[in-house]
C-alpha positions as CSV (number, residue, x, y, z in Angstrom):
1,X,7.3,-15.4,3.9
2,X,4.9,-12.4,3.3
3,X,4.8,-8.9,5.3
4,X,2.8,-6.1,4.9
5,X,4.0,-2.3,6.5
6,X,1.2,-0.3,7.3
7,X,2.2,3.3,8.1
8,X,0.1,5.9,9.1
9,X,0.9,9.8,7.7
10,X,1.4,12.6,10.9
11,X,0.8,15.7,10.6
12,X,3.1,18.3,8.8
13,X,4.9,15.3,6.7
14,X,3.6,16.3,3.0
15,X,7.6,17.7,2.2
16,X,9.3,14.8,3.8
17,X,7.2,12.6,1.8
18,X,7.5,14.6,-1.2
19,X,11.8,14.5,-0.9
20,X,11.6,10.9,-0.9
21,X,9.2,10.2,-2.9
22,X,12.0,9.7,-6.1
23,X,14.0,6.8,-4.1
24,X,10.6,5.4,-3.1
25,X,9.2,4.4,-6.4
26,X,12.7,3.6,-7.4
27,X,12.6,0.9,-4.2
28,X,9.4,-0.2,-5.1
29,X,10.1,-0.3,-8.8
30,X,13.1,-3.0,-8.1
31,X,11.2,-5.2,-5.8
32,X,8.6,-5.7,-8.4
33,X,11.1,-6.0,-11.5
34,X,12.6,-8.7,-8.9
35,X,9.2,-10.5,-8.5
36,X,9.5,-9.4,-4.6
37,X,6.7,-7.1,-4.6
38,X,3.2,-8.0,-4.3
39,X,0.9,-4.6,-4.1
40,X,1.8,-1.2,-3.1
41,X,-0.3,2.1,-2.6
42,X,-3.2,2.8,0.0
43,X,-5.1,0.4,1.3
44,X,-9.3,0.5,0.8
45,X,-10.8,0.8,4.8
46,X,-13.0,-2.0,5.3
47,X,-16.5,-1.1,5.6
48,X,-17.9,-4.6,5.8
49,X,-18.7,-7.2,9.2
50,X,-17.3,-10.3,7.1
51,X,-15.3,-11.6,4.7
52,X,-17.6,-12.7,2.7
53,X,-19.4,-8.9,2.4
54,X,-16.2,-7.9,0.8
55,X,-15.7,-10.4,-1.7
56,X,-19.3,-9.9,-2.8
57,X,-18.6,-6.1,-3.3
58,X,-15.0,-7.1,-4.8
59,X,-16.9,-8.5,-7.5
60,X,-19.0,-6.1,-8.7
């Protein structure tokens, strides 16, 4: 089964993020040496009304 976490940053977090950051790639880093991790990062917004919009522009 696949999940996706979506987070959204609040304000004031930039040195919280920044103290973790270490053990966070190192997380991430193991679930993708163990084949458990699909994509990580930010994710694009959607700008387009259909799926099909966004392939089209995926392919360019």
């Amino acid at each position: 089964m696949l999940y996706v976490i979506y987070a959204e940053d609040i304000a004031d977090s930039l040195e919280k993020r920044l103290s973790v950051r270490p053990a966070h790639l190192a997380r991430l880093q193991l679930l993708h040496d163990e084949g458990r991790l699909l994509t990580a990062g930010p994710m694009r917004p959607l700008t387009v009304t259909n799926r099909a919009q966004q392939d089209s522009a995926d392919q360019r």
